[in-house]
C-alpha positions in Angstrom: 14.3 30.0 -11.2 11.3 32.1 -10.5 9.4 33.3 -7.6 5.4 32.6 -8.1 4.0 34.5 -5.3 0.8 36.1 -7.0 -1.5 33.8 -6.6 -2.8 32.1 -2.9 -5.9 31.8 -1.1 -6.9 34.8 0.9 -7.0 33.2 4.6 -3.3 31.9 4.1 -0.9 34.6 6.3 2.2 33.0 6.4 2.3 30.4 3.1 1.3 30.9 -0.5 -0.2 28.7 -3.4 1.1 29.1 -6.8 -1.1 29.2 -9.7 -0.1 25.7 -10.9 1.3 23.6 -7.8 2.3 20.0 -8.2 -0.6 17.5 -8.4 0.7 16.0 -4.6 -0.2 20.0 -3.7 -4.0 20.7 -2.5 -5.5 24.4 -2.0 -9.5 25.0 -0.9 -11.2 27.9 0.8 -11.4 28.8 3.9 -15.4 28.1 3.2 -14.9 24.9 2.5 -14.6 21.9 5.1 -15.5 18.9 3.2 -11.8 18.4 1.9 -10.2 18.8 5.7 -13.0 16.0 6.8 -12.2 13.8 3.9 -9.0 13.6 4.3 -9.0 13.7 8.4 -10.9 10.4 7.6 -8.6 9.0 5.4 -5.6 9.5 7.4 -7.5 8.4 10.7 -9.0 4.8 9.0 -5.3 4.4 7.4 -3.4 4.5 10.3 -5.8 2.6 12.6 -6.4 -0.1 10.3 -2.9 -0.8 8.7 -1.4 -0.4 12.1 -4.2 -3.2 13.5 -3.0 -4.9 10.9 0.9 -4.6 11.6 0.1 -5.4 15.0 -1.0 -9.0 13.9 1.6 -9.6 11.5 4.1 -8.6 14.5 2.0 -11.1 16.9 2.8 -13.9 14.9 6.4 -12.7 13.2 6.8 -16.3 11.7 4.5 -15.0 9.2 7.5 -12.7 8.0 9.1 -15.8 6.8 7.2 -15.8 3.6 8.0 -13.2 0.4 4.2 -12.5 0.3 2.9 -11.8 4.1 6.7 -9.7 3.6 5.6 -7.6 1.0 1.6 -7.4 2.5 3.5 -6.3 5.7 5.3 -3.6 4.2 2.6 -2.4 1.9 1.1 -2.2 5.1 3.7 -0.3 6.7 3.6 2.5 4.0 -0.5 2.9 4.1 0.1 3.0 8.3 3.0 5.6 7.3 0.6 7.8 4.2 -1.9 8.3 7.1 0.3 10.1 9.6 1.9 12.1 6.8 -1.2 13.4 5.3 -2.2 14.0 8.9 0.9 16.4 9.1 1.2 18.1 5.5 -0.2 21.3 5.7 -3.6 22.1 3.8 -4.7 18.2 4.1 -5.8 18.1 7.2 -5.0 21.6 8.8 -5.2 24.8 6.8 -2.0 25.8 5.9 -2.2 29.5 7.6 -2.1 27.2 10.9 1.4 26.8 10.5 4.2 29.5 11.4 7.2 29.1 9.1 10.5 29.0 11.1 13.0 31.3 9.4 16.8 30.2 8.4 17.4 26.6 7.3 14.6 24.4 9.4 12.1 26.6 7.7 14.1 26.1 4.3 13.8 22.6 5.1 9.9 22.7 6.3 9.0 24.1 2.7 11.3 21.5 0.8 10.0 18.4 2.7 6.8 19.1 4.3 5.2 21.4 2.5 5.8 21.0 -0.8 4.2 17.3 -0.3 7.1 15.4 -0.9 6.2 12.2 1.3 2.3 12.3 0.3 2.6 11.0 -3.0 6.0 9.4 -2.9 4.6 6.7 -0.5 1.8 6.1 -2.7 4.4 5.3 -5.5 6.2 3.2 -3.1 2.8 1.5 -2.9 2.5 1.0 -6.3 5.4 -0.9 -6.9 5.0 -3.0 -3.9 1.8 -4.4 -5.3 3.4 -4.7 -8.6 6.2 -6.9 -6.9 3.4 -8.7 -5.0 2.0 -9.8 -8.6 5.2 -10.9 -9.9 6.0 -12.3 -6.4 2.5 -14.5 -7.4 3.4 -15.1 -11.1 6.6 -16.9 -10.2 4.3 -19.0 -7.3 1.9 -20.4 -9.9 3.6 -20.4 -13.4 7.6 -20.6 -12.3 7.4 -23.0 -8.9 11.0 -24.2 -9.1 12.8 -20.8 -9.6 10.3 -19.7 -6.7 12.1 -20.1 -4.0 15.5 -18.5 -5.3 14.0 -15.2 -7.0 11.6 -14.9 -3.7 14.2 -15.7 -0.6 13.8 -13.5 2.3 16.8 -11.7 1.5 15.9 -10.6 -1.9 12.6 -9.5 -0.8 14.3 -7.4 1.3 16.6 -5.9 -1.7 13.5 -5.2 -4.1 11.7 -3.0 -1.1 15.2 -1.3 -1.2 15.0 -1.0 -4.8 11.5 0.3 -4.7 12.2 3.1 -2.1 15.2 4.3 -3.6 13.6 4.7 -6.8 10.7 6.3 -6.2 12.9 8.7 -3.6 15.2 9.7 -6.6 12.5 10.0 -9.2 10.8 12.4 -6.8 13.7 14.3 -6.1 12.6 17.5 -8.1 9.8 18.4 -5.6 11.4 19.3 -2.8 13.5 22.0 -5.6 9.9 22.9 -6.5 9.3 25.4 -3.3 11.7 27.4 -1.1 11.5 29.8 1.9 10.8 33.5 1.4 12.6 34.7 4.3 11.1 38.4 4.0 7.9 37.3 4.4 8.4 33.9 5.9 6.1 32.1 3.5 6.6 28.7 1.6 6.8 29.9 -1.9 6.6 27.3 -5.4 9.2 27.9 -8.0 9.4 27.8 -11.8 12.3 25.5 -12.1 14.5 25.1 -15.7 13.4 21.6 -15.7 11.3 20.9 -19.0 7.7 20.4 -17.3 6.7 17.7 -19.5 9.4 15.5 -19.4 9.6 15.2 -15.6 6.0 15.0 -15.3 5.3 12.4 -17.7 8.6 10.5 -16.7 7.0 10.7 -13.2 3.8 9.3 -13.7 5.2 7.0 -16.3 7.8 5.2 -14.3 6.1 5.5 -11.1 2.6 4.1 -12.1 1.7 3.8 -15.7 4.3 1.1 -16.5 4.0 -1.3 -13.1 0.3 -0.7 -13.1 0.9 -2.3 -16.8 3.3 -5.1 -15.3 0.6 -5.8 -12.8 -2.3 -6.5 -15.1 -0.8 -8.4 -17.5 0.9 -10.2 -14.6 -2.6 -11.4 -13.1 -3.8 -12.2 -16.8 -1.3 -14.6 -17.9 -1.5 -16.2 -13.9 -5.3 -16.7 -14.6 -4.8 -18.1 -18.1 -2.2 -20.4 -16.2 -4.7 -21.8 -13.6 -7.8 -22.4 -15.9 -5.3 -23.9 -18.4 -3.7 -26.6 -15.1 -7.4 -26.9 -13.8 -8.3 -28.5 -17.0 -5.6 -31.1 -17.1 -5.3 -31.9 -13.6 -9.3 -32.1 -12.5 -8.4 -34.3 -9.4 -6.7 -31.4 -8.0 -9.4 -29.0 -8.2 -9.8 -28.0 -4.5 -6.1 -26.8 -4.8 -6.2 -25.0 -7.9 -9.6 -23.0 -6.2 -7.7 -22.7 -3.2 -5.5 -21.2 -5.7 -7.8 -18.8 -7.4 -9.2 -17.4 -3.6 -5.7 -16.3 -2.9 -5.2 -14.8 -6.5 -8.5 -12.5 -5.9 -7.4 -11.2 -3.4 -4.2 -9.7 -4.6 -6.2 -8.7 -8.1 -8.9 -6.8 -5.6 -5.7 -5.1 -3.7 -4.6 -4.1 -7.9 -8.1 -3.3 -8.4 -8.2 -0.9 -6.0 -5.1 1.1 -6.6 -6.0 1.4 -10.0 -9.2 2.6 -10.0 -7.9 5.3 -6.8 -4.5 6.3 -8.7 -6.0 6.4 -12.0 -7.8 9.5 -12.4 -5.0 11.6 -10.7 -2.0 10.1 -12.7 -4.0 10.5 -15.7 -5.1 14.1 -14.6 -1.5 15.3 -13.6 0.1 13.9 -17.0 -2.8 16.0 -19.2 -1.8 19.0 -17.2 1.2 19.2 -17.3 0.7 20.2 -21.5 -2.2 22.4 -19.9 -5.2 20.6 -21.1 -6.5 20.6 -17.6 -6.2 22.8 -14.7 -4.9 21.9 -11.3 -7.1 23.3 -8.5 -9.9 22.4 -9.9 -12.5 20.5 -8.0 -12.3 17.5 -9.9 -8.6 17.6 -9.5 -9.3 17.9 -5.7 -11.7 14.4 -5.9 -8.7 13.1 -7.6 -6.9 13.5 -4.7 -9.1 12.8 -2.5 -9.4 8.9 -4.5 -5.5 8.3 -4.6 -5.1 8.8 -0.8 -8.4 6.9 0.1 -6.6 3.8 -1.4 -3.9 4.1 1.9 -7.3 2.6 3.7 -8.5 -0.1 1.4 -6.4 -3.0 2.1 -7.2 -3.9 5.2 -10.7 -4.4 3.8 -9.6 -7.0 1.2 -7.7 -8.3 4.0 -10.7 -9.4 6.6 -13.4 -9.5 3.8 -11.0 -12.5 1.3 -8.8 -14.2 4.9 -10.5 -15.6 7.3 -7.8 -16.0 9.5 -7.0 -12.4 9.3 -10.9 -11.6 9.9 -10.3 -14.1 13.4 -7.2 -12.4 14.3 -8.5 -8.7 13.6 -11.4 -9.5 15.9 -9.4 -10.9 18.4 -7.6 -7.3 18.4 -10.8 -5.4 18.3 -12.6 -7.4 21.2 -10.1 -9.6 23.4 -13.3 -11.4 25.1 -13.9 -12.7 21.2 -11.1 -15.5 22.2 -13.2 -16.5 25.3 -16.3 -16.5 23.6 -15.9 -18.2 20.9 -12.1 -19.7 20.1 -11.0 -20.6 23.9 -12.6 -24.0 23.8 -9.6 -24.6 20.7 -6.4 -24.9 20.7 -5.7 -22.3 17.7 -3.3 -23.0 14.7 -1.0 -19.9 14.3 -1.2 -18.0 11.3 2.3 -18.8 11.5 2.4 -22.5 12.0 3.2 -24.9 8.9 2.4 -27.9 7.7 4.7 -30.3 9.7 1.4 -32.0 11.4 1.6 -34.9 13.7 -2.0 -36.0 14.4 -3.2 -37.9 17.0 -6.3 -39.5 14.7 -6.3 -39.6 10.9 -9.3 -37.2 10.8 -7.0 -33.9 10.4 -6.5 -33.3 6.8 -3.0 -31.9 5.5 -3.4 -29.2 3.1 -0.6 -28.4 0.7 1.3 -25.5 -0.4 1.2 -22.3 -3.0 4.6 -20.8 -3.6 5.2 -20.6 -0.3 1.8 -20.0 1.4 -0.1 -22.7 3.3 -3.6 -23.0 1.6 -6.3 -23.9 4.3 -6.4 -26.1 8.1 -10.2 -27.4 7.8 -10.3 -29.3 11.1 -10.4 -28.0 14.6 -7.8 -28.8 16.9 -9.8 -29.4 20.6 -9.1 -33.3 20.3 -5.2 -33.4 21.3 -3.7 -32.4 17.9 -0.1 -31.0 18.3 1.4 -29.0 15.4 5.6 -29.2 15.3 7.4 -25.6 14.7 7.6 -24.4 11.9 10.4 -25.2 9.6 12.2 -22.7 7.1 14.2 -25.0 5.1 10.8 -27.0 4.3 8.6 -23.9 3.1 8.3 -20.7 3.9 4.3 -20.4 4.1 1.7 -19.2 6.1 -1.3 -20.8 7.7 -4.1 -19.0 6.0 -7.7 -20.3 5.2 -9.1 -18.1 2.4 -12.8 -18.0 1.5 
């Protein structure tokens, strides 16, 4: 391997750039503050929002219950996590001549895992798959409803996050051998590694977002070809199959949205890698920029497509919103299923989507008592999409 030390911006004193970094890598001048700003605000709306949103999942755990509040959760969790790491990589957020390089093996280890970016772009790939296994998760609740249940228990939700962070951890396993420590100078230094450059780079982007981004889209197509193609035969179910569709948009606009951000870096990190482009250009910098703003996006979808979410993300925000407007009701939990016992016939029973509860239309200040929930019955969530 190869030492590139000849080429780093002139306000760095203790860590250098090399002249073609990894696409997770960012280098501006000293001039400029618009990048630090950008992606202060990122990291800032990404951990503030996904951890609001954490919070309310947490509040009313039962939610857990279901494979898709499970996977929402922990895409969650990884957008909460993206915004404290880009927060803490250096030349983000702070300048990378703010930090002083340890010597020996923590300052080996701060160039391999911190520096080099490692954690930046490997949550976003962990993100990636997690909405892929969110469509599939979706695919199976409309067009396979009796293998639902067994491909989607709790259990093996649990193993496919596994499987999803160990493979994105070993397929970005080369970056960390991508920089080391110059102990003379005590800088952070890339490497040229014997590793063929195309191959691992177009491996990378090809394993890690091309093909599930694929997966994802023709996932959503063939689920929408199911539903228009039930809605014509079974007409006097039409508030369930639109109930259906509200749901469905809301997990294409959570797709949506990490294709358009991931798009233009994967695409821009595969081309130069065969040196069509250049890294450290500005558009490659806007690139950047895109991919991480999607760690902030979901929460959006969230309160803009759920109401329930919207009601219980207000209810965090402003704690007099209960008082003002909800306290005269008894509330349903976002948890609570459909095991209803109604004092009058006016409460309507809704029924279920693979495992989520569609809509309660009714309010509940007349008496109306809702049992626990019960696993072995569904596994939903009490959710009233608009």
């Amino acid at each position: 391997m190869m030492l590139n030390n000849n080429s780093f911006p002139r306000y760095l004193t203790n860590i250098s750039i090399p002249t073609t970094p990894p696409a997770s890598a960012v280098a501006y001048s000293s001039d400029s503050y618009l990048l630090p700003v950008a992606f202060g605000f990122i990291a800032a709306l990404a951990f503030i929002g996904n951890g609001l949103f954490c919070i309310l999942m947490l509040k009313n755990y039962r939610m857990l219950r279901s494979a898709y509040n499970l996977l929402i959760f922990s895409l969650a969790v990884t957008d909460m996590i993206t915004g404290v790491i880009i927060g803490v990589t250096p030349n983000y957020v702070v300048p990378l001549g703010s930090y002083h390089v340890p010597g020996g093996l923590p300052g080996v280890i701060f160039c391999k895992v911190i520096c080099s970016g490692y954690f930046v772009f490997l949550l976003g790939k962990v993100s990636c798959l997690t909405v892929t296994c969110l469509a599939l998760e979706r695919w199976y609740s409309v067009v396979k409803p009796v293998n639902y249940r067994l491909k989607f228990k709790r259990r093996r939700v649990y193993v496919y996050l596994v499987i999803i962070w160990i493979t994105c951890l070993l397929l970005h396993s080369l970056i960390p051998f991508q920089m080391t420590l110059d102990e003379k100078n005590l800088r952070c230094v890339w490497i040229t590694s014997d590793f063929p450059k195309e191959l691992t780079v177009m491996t990378l982007t090809i394993v890690t977002f091309f093909v599930p981004n694929a997966v994802t889209w023709v996932t959503y197509l063939h689920i929408s070809f199911t539903l228009k193609t039930s809605t014509a035969i079974n007409k006097h179910n039409a508030r369930f199959t639109r109930t259906r569709f509200k749901l469905l948009r809301m997990c294409i606009m959570v797709a949506l949205l990490l294709t358009i951000c991931w798009f233009p870096n994967q695409l821009y990190f595969a081309l130069s890698s065969y040196d069509i482009v250049r890294l450290e250009s500005p558009f490659h910098h806007f690139t950047i920029v895109l991919a991480m703003f999607n760690s902030c996006t979901n929460p959006v979808i969230y309160c803009s497509t759920n109401r329930e979410f919207r009601k219980g993300f207000l209810m965090l925000l402003c704690p007099s919103f209960n008082s003002c407007r909800w306290k005269e009701r008894r509330e349903i939990s976002l948890a609570q299923e459909n095991r209803l016992r109604v004092a009058s016939g006016e409460f309507e029973m809704e029924k279920f989507d693979g495992g989520v509860m569609l809509t309660f239309r009714n309010l509940v200040n007349q008496g109306y008592e809702v049992d626990d929930c019960k696993q072995q019955e569904t596994s939903g969530v009490c959710s009233e999409l608009i």
